[in-house]
Structures are given as structure tokens and as C-alpha cells.
N, C-alpha and C positions, 0 to 999 in steps of 0.2 A: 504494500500500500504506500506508495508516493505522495498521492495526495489523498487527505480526508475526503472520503465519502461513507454516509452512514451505515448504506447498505452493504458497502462491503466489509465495513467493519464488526456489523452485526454478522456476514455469513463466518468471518476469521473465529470470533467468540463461537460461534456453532459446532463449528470443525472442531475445537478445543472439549466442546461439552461432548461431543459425539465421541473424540477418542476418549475419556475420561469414564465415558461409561462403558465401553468397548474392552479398555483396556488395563483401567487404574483401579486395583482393589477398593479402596475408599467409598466409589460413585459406583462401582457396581454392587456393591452391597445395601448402597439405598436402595434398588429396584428391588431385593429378594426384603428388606425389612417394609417396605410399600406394600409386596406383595403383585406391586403391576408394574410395569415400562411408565417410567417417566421422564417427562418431557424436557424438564430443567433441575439442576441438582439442587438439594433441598441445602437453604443457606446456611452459613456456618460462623462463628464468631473469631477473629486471627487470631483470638486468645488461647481457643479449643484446637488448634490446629496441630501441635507442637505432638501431641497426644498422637498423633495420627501420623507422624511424619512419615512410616515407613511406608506406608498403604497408600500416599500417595505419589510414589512414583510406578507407571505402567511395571505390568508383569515381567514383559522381556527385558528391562531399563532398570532393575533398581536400585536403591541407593546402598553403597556398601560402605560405610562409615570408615573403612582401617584404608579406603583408598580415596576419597575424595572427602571435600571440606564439608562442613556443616551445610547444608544447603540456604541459611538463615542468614549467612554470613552476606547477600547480594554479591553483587558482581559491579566491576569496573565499568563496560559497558550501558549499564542502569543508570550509575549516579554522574555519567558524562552524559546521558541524554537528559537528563533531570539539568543539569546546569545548563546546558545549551539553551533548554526553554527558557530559563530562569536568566538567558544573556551575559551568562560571567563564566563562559567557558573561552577557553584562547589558550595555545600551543604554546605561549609564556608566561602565563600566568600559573607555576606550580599551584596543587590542592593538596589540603591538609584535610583531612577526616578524622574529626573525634570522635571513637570507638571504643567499645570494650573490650574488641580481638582486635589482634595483630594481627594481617596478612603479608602477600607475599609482594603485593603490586607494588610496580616501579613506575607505572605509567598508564593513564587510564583510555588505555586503549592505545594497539600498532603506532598511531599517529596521536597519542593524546599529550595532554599535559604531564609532568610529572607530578607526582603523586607520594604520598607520607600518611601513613597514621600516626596519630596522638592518642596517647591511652588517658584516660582521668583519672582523678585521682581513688572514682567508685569501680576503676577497672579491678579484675581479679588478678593480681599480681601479690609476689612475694610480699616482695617489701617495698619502700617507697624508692629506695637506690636503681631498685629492678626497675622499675618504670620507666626513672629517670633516664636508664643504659638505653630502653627501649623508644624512647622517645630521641634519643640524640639525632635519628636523621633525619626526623620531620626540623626540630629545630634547627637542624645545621642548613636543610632545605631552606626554610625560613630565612636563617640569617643570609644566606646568597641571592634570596630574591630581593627586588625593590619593594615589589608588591606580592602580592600571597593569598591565594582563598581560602577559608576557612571554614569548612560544614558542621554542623552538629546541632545540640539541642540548644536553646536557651543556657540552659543550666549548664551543660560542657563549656562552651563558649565562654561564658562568665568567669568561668576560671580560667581558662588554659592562654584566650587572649591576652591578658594582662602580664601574662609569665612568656611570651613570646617575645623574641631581638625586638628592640626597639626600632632598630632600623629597617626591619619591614613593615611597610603599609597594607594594614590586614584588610580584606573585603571579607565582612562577617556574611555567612552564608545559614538562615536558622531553618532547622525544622522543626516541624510541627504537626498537629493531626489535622482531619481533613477538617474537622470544623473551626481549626485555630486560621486556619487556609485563607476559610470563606471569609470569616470575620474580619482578617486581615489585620491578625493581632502582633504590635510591634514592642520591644524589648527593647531596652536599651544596652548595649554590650560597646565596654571601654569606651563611652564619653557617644555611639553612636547609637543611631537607632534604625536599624532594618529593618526592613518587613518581612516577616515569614515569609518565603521564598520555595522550599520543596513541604508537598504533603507527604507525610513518612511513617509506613505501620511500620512492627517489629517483625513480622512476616512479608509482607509482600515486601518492604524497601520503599524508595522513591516512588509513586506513581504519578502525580502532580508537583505543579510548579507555576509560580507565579510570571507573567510575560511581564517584562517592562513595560512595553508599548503601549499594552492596553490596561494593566494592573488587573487582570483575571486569572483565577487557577485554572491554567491549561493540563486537563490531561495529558500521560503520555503516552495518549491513542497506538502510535505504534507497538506500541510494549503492552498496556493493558487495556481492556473493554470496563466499563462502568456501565451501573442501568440501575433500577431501582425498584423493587419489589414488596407491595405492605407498607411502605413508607422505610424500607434501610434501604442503605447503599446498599450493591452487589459489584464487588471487583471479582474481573477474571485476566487472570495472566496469561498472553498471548503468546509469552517468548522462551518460556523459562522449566526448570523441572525443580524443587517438583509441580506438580499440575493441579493451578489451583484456581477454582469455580466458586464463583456466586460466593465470596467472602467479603466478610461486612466489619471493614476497617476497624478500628478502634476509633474513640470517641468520633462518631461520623453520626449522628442524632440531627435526621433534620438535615442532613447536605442531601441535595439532591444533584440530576445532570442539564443542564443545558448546553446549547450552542453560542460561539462567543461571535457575537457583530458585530467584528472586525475582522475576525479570522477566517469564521468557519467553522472550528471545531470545537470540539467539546471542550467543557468548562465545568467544573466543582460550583453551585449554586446554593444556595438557604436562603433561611427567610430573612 
């Protein structure tokens, strides 16, 4: 999908629900506890999912813990399309990622930016020296850049900004859930004050992000399907394993989907 159209974005979400029931322990065993074929997979809460991890990767595909990462962990890929909406992505502007895993990324993605985590201080590490070891290459990153982006919660940020080279000019990058999104709730970190910029479960990862241009939480359509069912959100991941249908973010109460006009596409919406 190149360009946003709805219809094909509603048939990508179908293909996803169709293999999932086909193939993904999880969503074939809703039909057997239904008792009948059905038609869309019954929603589920990102909280409840964790419970289920194994069941949701297809039969032939699954996940085997002692050879690949936590699947929870997201991917590079994700949170470079999550900034490109959000307009503060650029092949010189290194990114920083306050985390509570360390991973292995150098770069987020073949041609991206480079890339660092920062652990906080609620990370699960030894001790506080261990962190500190662990963190030297995002700050050494830091200290070699002019400028620097910076992702994480409110609450990470608050800390870890103020403990960064002085000499780099940080561009605070916050996330948020999808109803902090809508609201467009802003924070002050180090003397500034951004706007919530990515929406961010603890399972799905980035799905939304705020456009400069227009100041709307833009889906990101290519990667996931939103819709809304009874009054919740339903996210469906279009890209990713494991395979995850009609999941109804964290605090997302009341965000529904529209279309944004200026763009075209979808947009995070409330009252």
C-alpha cells in the first residue's frame, strides 16, 4: 500500500484475520470455545496478551524463546516509521531510546539514523554502576552529536534528559497512550515543553504519531489497521509476528478512528 486507500487497507487487516484463524493457535480456538466460525476475532485487552504469547505465533512459525528476542521488545523499523510521521527523523540526527532492555541496534534501519538505548534508573539492572557501563554509548552518542533525539515516557525523559552532555541539543520525543494522543497532552521536560508525539502500548509498540503539519494522531496505517467495535479501539498489526487482532490498547477509553483533512488518512479521534 503506497498510498492510503481504505478499502485496501480494510482487505490487508482481513488477510491478517483470515491467516490468524487458519493458522494461529490463539484465534482458532475462539471458533471451537464459540462453538461456530467466526467472523472477526473476539477483542482482547494488550494487558491479557502477555498470557498468551506462545499461541500467538502460526503453527508452522513459532516462537522459540533460546533463539530469538522477546517478541515485546518492537523492532527498529517501527519506531523509524513512528518518527518519520512525527517529522524528526533524519540520517543525522542520532536517536536515543529510553528502555528497560538493552538491545543490539546500531542503526534504525540499513539507511537509518544511529541509534543508542538508555536504561533508567527503574531499569532491571545490577546495580547502579551496571547501568551506568551500559549506558556509556548512548551518552558518548550524545556527546558527539550537536543535536540528538530523545524517545521515551514523560517520566524517563524527566530524568535521563537533565543527566545528558550539555552540549547536545536534545529534541525530547514523548510517548504516550492513545488517549494522552488525542488530548494532546504536553509535559514539560528540561525547561521544554513537547507535545506527545508517538501513541505507545506495551505490546503493540508505536502505532500513532502526531504530524507537525497538521497537529493530528496519524496512524501508522502501513504497519497497523485500527477500527472500532462497542465503543473500544481494535488494533490489528499488519507487519509483525506475533499476530495480533482486534487489540484494544491501553488506556484508549473513548479514542475512536477518523480520517484526517489534510491528508487523507486515518487519525486517532475523541471527544
Amino acid at each position: 500500500m503506497n498510498r492510503f486507500s481504505a478499502e485496501r487497507w480494510e482487505a490487508a487487516r482481513r488477510r491478517v484475520v483470515d491467516h490468524a484463524f487458519q493458522r494461529v493457535p490463539y484465534y482458532r480456538e475462539q471458533w471451537a470455545v464459540a462453538g461456530r466460525v467466526l467472523e472477526e476475532p473476539v477483542p482482547v485487552a494488550s494487558g491479557d496478551l502477555t498470557a498468551h504469547l506462545f499461541r500467538l505465533f502460526p503453527l508452522g512459525r513459532p516462537w522459540l524463546p533460546d533463539r530469538a528476542p522477546s517478541p515485546w521488545l518492537g523492532g527498529p523499523a517501527t519506531l523509524a516509521s513512528a518518527l518519520r510521521e512525527a517529522g524528526v527523523l533524519s540520517r543525522v540526527l542520532p536517536v536515543l531510546e529510553v528502555r528497560r532492555e538493552m538491545v543490539d541496534w546500531r542503526a534504525l534501519g540499513r539507511l537509518g539514523p544511529r541509534y543508542a538505548a538508555l536504561l533508567p534508573s527503574r531499569a532491571d539492572v545490577v546495580d547502579e554502576e551496571r547501568r551506568r557501563l551500559l549506558n556509556l554509548p548512548a551518552v558518548d552518542l550524545a556527546t558527539r552529536a550537536n543535536r540528538v533525539v530523545v524517545v521515551g515516557t514523560s517520566e524517563d525523559l524527566a530524568e535521563v534528559v537533565p543527566a545528558l552532555p550539555k552540549t547536545a541539543d536534545v529534541l525530547p520525543v514523548v510517548r504516550g497512550t492513545a488517549a494522552q494522543i488525542v488530548r494532546g497532552d504536553a509535559v514539560e521536560i528540561a525547561g521544554r515543553r513537547p507535545a506527545v508525539r508517538l501513541a505507545h502500548d506495551p505490546r503493540l509498540g508505536d502505532f500513532a504519531a502526531t504530524a507537525p503539519s497538521c497537529g493530528r494522531p496519524h496512524l501508522l496505517w502501513r504497519r497497523y489497521h485500527a477500527g472500532s467495535r462497542d465503543g473500544a479501539l481494535l488494533i490489528t498489526a499488519l507487519r509483525r509476528r506475533p499476530v495480533l487482532c482486534s487489540v484494544v490498547p491501553e488506556d484508549s477509553a473513548g479514542v475512536t478512528v477518523g480520517r484526517c483533512p489534510e491528508h487523507g488518512t486515518a487519525i486517532l479521534t475523541g471527544p
